[in-house]
C-alpha positions in Angstrom: -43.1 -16.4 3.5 -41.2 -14.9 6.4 -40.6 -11.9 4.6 -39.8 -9.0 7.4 -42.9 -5.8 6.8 -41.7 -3.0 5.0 -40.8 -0.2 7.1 -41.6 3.2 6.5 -39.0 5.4 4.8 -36.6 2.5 4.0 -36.2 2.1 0.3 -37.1 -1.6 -0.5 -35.8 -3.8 -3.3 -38.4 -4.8 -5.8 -36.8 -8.3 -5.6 -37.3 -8.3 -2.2 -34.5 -8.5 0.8 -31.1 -10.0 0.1 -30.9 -12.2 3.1 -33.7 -13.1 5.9 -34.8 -14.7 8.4 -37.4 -17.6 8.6 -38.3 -20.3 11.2 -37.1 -23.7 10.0 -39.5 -26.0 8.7 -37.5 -29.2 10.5 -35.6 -26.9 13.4 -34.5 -30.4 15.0 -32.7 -30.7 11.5 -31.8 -27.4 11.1 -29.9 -27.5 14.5 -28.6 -30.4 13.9 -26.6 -28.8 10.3 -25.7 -25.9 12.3 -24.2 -28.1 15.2 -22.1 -29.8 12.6 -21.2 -26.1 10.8 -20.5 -25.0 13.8 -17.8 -27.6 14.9 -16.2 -27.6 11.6 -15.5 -23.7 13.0 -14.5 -24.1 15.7 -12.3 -26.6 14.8 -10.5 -24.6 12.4 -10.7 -21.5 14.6 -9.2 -23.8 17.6 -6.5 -25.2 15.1 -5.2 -21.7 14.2 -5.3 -20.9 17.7 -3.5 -23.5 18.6 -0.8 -23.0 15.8 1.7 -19.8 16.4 2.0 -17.6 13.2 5.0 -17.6 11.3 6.6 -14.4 11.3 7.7 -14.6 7.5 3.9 -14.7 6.8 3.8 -18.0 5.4 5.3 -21.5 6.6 3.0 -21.6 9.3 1.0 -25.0 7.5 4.5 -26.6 8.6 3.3 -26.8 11.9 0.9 -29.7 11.0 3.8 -31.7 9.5 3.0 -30.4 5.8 6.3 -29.9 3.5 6.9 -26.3 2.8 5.2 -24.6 0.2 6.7 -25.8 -3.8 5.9 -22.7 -5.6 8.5 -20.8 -3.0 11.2 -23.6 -3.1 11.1 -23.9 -6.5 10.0 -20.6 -8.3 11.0 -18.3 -5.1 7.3 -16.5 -5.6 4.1 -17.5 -3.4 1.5 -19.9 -4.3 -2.5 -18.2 -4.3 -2.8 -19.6 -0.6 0.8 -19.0 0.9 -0.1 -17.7 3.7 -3.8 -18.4 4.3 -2.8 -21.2 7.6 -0.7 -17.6 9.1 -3.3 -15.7 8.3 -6.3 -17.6 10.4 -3.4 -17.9 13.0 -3.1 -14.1 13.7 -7.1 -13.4 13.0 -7.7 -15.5 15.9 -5.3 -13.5 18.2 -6.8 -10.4 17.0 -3.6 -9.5 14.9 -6.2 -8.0 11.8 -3.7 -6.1 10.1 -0.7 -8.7 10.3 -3.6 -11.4 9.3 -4.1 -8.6 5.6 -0.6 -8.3 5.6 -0.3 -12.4 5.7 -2.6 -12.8 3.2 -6.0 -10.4 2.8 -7.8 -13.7 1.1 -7.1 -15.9 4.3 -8.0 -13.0 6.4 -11.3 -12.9 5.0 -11.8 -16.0 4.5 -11.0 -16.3 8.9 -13.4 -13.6 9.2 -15.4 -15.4 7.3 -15.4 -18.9 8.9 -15.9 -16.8 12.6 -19.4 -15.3 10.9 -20.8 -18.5 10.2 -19.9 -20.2 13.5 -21.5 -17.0 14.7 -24.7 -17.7 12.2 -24.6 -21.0 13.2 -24.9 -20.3 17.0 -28.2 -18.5 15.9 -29.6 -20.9 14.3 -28.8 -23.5 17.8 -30.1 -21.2 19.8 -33.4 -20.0 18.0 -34.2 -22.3 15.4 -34.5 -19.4 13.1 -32.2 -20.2 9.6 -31.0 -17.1 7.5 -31.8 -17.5 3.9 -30.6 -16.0 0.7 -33.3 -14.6 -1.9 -31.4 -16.1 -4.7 -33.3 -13.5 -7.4 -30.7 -11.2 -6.1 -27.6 -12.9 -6.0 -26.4 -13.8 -9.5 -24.0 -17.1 -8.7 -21.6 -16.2 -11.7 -20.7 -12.8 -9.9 -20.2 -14.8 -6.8 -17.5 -17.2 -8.5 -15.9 -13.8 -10.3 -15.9 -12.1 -6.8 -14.2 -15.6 -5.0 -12.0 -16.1 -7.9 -11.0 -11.4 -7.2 -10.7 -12.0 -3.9 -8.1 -15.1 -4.3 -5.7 -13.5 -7.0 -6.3 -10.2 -5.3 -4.6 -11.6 -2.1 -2.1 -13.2 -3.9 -1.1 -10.3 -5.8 -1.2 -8.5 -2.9 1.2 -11.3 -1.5 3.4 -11.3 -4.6 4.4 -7.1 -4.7 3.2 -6.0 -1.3 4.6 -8.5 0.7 7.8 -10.2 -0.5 
């Protein structure tokens, strides 16, 4: 079912490929979704854009009229997503290692948001839709690797940065 042909001299899974290609069975609809992923994006790409980065590496949310962060004002220590909002803010200029530095969860997860309004441009322009062979992907290691990333940033955040 869309499968790509083995190739000669290239180890294959027996479970087949992690992620492929196939031509959508309803591309009007598949467009469609990836208009709509695409403008979420770009939205959130344009808003960090549009936001300047707080030098402090958090504090930048303020910007959009959001108090500042409780866990600083009251504990003095940085909440998981203190500074995610100046993270996306310095990916989007460019700024990769004061977007780590920021936070390394928002940085990814800016990098992140940039593939898929990449993926999504794909799928506008060809109709094609990437799919992932599920047999492969176990969805508890995907939560534990979220949930690593998240408290990896903000440990990073907590003895690295502060």
């Amino acid at each position: 079912m869309g499968h790509a042909a083995p190739r000669p001299g290239v180890a294959q899974h027996p479970l087949g490929p992690l992620l492929f290609r196939i031509r959508a069975q309803e591309p009007f609809r598949a467009r469609l979704m990836a208009t709509v992923a695409l403008a979420g994006c770009c939205s959130l790409l344009g808003l960090a854009a549009w936001m300047h980065p707080d030098p402090r590496g958090l504090g930048t949310h303020k910007q959009l009229g959001l108090p500042p962060c409780s866990s600083v004002m009251l504990l003095g220590y940085p909440c998981p997503t203190c500074g995610m909002t100046t993270a996306f803010s310095y990916t989007v200029r460019g700024r990769f290692i004061a977007a780590f530095h920021a936070q390394p969860a928002g940085f990814m997860l800016a990098m992140a948001t940039a593939a898929a309004a990449g993926i999504a441009l794909s799928v506008i322009a060809t109709g094609r839709v990437w799919m992932v062979n599920w047999y492969r992907v176990s969805p508890a290691m995907m939560v534990i690797a979220l949930i690593s990333i998240l408290v990896g940033g903000w440990l990073y955040k907590l003895f690295v940065s502060l």
